[in-house]
C-alpha positions as YAML, in Angstrom:
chain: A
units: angstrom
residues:
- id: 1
  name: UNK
  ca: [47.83, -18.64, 152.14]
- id: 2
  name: UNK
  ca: [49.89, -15.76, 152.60]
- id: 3
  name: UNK
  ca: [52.42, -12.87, 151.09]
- id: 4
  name: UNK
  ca: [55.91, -12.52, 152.98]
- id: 5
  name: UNK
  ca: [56.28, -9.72, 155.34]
- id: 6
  name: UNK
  ca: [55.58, -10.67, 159.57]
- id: 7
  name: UNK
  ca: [55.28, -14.01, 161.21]
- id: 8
  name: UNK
  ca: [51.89, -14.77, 160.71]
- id: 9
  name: UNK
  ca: [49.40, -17.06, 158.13]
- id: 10
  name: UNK
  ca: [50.52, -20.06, 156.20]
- id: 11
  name: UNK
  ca: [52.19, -19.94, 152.69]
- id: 12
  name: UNK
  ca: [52.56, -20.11, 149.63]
- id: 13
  name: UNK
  ca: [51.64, -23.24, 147.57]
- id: 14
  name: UNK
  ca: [54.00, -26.09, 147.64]
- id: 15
  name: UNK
  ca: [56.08, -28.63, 144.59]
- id: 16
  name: UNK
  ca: [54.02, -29.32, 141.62]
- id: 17
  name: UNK
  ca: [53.24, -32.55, 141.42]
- id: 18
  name: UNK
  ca: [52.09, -34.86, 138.31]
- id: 19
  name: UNK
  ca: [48.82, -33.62, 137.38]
- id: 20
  name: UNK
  ca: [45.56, -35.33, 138.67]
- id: 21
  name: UNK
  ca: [43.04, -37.35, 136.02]
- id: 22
  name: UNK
  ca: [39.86, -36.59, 136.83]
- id: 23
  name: UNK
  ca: [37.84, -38.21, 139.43]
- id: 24
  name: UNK
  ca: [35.88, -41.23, 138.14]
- id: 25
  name: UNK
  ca: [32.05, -41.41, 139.60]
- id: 26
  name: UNK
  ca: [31.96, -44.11, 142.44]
- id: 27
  name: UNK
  ca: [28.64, -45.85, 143.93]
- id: 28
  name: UNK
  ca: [28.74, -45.59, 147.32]
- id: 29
  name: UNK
  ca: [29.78, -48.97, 149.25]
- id: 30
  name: UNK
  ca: [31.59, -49.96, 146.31]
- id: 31
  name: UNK
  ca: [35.64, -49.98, 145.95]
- id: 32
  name: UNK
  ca: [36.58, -46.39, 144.76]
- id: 33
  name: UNK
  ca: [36.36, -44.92, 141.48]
- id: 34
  name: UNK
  ca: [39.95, -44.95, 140.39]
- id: 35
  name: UNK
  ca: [41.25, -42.35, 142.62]
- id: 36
  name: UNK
  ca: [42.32, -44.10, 145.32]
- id: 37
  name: UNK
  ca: [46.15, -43.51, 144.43]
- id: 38
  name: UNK
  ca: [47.16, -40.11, 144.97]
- id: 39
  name: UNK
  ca: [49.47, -38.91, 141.97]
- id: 40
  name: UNK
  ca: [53.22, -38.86, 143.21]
- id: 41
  name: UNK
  ca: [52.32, -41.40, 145.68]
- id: 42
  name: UNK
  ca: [53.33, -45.21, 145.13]
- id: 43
  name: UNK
  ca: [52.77, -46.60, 148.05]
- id: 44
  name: UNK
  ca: [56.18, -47.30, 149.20]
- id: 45
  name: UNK
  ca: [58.26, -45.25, 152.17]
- id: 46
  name: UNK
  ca: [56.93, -41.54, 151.22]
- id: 47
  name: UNK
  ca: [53.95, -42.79, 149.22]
- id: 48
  name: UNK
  ca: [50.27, -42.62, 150.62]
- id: 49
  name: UNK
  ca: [48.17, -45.63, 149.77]
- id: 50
  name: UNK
  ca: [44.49, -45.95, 150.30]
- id: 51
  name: UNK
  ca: [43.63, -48.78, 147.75]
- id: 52
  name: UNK
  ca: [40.71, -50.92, 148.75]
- id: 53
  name: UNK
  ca: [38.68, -48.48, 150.72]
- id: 54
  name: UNK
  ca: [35.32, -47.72, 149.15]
- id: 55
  name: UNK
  ca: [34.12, -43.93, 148.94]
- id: 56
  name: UNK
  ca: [32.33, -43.58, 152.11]
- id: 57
  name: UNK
  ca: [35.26, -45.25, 154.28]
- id: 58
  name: UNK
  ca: [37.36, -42.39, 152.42]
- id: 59
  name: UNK
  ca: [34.77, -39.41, 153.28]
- id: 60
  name: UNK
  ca: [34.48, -40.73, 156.85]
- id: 61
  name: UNK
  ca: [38.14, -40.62, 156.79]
- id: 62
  name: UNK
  ca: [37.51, -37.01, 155.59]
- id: 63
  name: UNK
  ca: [36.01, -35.92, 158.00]
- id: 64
  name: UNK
  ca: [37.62, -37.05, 160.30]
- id: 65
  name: UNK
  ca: [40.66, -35.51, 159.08]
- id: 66
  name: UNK
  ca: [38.73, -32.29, 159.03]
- id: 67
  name: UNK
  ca: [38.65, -32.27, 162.80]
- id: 68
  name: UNK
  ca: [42.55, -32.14, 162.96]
- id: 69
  name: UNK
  ca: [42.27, -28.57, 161.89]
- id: 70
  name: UNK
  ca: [40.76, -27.91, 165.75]
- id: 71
  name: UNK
  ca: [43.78, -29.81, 166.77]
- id: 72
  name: UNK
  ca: [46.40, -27.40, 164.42]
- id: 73
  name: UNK
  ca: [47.44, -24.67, 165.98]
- id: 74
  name: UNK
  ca: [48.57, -21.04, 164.11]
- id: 75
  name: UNK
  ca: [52.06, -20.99, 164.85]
- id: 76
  name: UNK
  ca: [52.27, -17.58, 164.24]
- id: 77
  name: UNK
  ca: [51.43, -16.53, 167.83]
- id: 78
  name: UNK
  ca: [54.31, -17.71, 169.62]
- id: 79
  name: UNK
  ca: [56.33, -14.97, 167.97]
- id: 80
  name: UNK
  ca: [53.64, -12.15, 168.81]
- id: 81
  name: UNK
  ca: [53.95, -13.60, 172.41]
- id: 82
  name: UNK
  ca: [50.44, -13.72, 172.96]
- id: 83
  name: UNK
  ca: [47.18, -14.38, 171.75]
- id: 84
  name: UNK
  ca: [46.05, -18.30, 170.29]
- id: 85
  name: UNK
  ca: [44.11, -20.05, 167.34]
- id: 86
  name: UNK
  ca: [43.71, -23.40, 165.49]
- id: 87
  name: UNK
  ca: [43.07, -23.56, 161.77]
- id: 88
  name: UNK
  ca: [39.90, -24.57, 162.42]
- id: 89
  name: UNK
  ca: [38.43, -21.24, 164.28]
- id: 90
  name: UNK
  ca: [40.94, -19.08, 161.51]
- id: 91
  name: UNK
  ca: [39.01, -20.80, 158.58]
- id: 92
  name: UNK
  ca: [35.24, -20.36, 159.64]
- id: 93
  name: UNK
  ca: [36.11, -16.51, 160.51]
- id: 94
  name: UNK
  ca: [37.98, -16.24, 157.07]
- id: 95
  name: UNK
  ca: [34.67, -17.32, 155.14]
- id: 96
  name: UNK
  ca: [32.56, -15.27, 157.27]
- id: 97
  name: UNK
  ca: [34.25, -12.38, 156.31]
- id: 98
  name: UNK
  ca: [34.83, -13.72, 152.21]
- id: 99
  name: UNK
  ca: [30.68, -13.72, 152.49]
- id: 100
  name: UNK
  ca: [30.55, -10.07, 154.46]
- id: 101
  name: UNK
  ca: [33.46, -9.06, 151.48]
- id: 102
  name: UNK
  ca: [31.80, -10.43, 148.64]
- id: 103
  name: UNK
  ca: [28.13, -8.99, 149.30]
- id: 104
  name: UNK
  ca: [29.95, -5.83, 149.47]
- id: 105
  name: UNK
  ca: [31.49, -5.89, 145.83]
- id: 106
  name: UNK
  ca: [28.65, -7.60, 144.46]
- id: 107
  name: UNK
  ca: [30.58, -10.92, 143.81]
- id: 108
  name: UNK
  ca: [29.41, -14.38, 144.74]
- id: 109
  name: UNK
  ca: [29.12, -14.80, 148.74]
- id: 110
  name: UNK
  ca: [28.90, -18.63, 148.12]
- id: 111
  name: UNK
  ca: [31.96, -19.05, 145.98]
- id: 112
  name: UNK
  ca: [33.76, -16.91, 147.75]
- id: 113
  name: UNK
  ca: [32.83, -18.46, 151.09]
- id: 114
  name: UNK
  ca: [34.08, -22.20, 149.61]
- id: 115
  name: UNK
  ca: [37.35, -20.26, 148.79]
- id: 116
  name: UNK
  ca: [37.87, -19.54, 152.39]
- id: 117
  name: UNK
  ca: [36.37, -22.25, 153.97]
- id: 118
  name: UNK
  ca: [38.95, -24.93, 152.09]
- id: 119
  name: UNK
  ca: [41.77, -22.52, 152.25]
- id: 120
  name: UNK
  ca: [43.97, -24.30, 155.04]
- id: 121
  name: UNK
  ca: [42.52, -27.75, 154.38]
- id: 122
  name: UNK
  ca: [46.38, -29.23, 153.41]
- id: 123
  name: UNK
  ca: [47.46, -28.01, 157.26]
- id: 124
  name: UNK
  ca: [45.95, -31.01, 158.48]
- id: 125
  name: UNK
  ca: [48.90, -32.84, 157.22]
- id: 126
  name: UNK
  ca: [51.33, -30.16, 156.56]
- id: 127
  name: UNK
  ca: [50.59, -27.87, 159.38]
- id: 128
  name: UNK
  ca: [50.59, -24.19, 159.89]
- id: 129
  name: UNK
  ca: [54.43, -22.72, 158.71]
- id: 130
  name: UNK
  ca: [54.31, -19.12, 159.87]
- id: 131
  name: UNK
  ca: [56.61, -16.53, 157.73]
- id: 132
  name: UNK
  ca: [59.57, -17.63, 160.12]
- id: 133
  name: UNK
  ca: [58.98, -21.08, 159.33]
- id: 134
  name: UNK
  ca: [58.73, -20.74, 155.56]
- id: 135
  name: UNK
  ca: [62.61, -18.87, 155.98]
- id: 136
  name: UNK
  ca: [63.82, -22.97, 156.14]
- id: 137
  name: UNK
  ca: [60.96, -25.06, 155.18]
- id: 138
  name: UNK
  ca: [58.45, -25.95, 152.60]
- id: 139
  name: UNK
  ca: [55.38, -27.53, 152.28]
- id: 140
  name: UNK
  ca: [53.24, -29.40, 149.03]
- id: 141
  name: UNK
  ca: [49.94, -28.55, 149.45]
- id: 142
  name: UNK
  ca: [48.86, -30.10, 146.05]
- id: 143
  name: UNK
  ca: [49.84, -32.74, 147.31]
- id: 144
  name: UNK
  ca: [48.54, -32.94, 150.91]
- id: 145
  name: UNK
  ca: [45.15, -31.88, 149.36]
- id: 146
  name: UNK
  ca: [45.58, -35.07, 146.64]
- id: 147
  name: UNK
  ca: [46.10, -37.49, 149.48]
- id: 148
  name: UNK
  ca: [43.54, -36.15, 151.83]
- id: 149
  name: UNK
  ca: [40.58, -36.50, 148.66]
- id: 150
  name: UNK
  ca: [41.82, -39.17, 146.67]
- id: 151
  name: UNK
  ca: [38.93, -41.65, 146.32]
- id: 152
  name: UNK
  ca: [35.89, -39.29, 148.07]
- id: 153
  name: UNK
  ca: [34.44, -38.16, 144.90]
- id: 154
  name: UNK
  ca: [35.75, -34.85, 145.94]
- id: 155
  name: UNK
  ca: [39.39, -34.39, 144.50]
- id: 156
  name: UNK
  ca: [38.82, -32.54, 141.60]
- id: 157
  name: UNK
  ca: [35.89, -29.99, 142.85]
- id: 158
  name: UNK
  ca: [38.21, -29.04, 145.77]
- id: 159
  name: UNK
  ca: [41.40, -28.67, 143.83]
- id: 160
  name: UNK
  ca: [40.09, -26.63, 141.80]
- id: 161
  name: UNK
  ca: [38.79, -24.40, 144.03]
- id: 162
  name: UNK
  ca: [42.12, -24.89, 145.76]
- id: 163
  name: UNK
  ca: [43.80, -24.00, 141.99]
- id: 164
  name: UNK
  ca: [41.53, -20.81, 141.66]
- id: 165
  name: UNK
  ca: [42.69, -19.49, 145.30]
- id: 166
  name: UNK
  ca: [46.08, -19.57, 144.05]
- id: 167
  name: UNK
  ca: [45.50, -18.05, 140.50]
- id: 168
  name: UNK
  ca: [44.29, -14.96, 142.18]
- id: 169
  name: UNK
  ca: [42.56, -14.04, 138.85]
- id: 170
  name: UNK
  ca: [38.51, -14.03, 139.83]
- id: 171
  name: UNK
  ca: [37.27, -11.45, 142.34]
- id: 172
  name: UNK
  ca: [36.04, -14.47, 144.64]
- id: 173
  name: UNK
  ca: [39.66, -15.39, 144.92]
- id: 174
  name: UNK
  ca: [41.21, -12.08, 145.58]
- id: 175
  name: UNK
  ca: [38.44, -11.53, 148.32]
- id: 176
  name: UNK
  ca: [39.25, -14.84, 149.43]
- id: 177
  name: UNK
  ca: [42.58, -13.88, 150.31]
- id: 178
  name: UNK
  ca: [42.05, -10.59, 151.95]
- id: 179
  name: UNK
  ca: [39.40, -12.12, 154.15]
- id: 180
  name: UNK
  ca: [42.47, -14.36, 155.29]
- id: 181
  name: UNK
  ca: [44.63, -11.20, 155.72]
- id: 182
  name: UNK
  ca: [41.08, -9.48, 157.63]
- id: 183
  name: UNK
  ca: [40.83, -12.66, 159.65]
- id: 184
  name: UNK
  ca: [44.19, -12.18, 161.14]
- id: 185
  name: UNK
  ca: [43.95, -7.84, 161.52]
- id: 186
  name: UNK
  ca: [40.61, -8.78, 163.82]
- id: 187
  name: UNK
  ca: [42.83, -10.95, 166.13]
- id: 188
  name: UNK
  ca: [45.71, -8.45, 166.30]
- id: 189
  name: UNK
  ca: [43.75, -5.64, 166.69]
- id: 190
  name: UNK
  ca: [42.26, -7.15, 170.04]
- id: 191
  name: UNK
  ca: [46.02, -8.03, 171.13]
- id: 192
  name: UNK
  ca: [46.33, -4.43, 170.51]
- id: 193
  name: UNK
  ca: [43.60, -3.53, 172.61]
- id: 194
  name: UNK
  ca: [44.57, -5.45, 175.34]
- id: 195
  name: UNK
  ca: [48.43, -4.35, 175.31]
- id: 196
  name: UNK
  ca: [50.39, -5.91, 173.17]
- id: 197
  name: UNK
  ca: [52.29, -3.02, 171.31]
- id: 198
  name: UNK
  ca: [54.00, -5.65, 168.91]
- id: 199
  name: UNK
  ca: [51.12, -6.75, 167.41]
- id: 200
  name: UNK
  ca: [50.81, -3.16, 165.72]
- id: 201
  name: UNK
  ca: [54.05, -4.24, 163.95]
- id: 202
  name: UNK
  ca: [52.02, -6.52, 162.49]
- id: 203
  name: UNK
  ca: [49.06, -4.28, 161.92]
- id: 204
  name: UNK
  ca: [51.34, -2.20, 159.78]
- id: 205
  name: UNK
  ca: [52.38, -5.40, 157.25]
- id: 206
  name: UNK
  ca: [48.78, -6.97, 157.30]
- id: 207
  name: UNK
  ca: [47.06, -4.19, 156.57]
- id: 208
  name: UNK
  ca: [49.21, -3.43, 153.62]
- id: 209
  name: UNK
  ca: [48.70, -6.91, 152.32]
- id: 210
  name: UNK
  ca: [44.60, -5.64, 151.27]
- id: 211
  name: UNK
  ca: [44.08, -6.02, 147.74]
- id: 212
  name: UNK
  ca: [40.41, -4.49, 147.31]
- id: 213
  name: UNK
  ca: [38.79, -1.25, 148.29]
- id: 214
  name: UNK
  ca: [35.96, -3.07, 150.44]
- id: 215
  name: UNK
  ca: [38.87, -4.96, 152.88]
- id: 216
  name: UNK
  ca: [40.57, -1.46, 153.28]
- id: 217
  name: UNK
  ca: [37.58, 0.25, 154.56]
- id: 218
  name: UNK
  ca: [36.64, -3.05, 156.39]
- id: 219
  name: UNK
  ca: [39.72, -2.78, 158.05]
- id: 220
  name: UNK
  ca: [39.67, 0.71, 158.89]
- id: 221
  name: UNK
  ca: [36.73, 0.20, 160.92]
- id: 222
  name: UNK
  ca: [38.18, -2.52, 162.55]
- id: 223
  name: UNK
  ca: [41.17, -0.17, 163.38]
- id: 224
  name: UNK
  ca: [38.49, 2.19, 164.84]
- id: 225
  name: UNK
  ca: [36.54, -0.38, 166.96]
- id: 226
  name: UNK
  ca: [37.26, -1.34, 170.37]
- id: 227
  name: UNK
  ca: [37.03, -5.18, 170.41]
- id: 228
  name: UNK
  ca: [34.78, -4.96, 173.53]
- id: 229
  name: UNK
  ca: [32.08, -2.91, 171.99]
- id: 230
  name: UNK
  ca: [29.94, -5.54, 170.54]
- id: 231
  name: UNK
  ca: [28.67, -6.64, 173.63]
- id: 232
  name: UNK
  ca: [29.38, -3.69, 176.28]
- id: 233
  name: UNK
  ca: [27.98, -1.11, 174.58]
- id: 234
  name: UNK
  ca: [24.57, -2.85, 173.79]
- id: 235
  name: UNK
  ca: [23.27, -2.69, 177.57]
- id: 236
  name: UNK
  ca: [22.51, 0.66, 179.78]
- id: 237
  name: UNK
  ca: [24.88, 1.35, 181.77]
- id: 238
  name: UNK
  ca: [22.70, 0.48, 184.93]
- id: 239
  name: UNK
  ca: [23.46, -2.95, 183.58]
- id: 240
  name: UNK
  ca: [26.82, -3.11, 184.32]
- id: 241
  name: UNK
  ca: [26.85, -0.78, 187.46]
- id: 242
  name: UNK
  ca: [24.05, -2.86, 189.05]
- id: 243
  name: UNK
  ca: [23.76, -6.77, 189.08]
- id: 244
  name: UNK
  ca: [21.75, -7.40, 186.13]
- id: 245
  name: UNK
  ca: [20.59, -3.40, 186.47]
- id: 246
  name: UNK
  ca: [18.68, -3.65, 189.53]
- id: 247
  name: UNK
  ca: [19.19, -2.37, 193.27]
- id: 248
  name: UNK
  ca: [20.48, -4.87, 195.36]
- id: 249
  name: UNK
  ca: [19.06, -5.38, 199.11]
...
């Protein structure tokens, strides 16, 4: 999810592909509902056929594909020169910040949160294509998102939240993407802090990226916080001049 400007997030959504029927209910332990075919699959050379495995074998295989998002990196980095992050830790940020977001416009933290949190799903297969990347190549997320839910029961509730994201027309959705664009002005504001003057390059494209008032001033506080101050502030300062602020022998 992203707007062109720097090398940064991942982009924008991929070929349409035939549209999806509707899941059909499945009893788990039984042979899928129907869905086991993803649309624009056949099977054959670029085709991705899971026929014959009932709906729990696909959610295990779910999950485990979930856990290649630790594995994906954010390829953006390598062209800030410092600084590192898999999909995986960029995700669960991005919905805490769609929930911080939506409780302050009064839309719903939930919905906005399931936005975030299924975002980046498709860069389990796809990977992450920073803005260089996206200069020469492409990705279909439809249909990375098809294959990856195609006979779990949970294809059509997660591409339509996946549809929604890229609509941009609900105020969950538009939240949803400027707690992607946050996500990313937290980490380059602390590779700011500790010295790299490029990423304020970056700063300058991200933070004009904000669609609603509450990201703006969400940002601008971010701008005005030092990325140490959560914790060093806190204790006296005895705590840091003395081990664990007490005289030593």
């Amino acid at each position: 999810m992203k707007t062109p400007g720097t090398p940064g997030t991942p982009g924008t959504p991929g070929t349409p592909v035939t549209p999806d029927t509707p899941d059909t209910p499945e009893t788990p332990g039984t042979p899928d509902g129907g869905d086991a075919q993803a649309p624009g699959g056949t099977g054959g050379q670029n085709g991705f056929d899971m026929t014959g495995r009932d709906r729990l074998t696909r959610l295990a295989d779910f999950l485990f594909e979930v856990g290649m998002l630790r594995k994906t990196p954010r390829t953006g980095y390598q062209f800030l020169g410092s600084g590192a992050e898999n999909v995986a830790e960029h995700s669960f940020r991005t919905a805490v910040i769609g929930y911080v977001l939506a409780g302050m416009r009064g839309a719903d933290p939930l919905k906005t949160m399931a936005l975030c949190l299924f975002h980046d799903l498709h860069e389990a297969r796809t990977g992450d294509f920073n803005y260089v990347n996206k200069l020469y190549n492409t990705s279909d997320e439809k249909r990375a998102l098809t294959d990856a839910l195609t006979g779990t029961g949970l294809r059509e509730n997660i591409l339509d939240t996946w549809r929604e994201l890229e609509a941009r027309e609900t105020p969950e959705s538009v939240l949803a993407h400027d707690a992607d664009q946050l996500d990313l002005i937290v980490n380059l504001k602390e590779e700011l802090d500790l010295g790299n003057r490029y990423a304020a390059k970056w700063l300058d494209c991200s933070l004009e990226r904000l669609q609603t008032d509450e990201a703006r001033a969400l940002a601008r506080s971010v701008m005005e916080t030092d990325h140490t101050d959560w914790w060093f502030q806190g204790p006296d300062r005895l705590w840091w001049t003395k081990k664990n602020g007490k005289e030593q022998p």
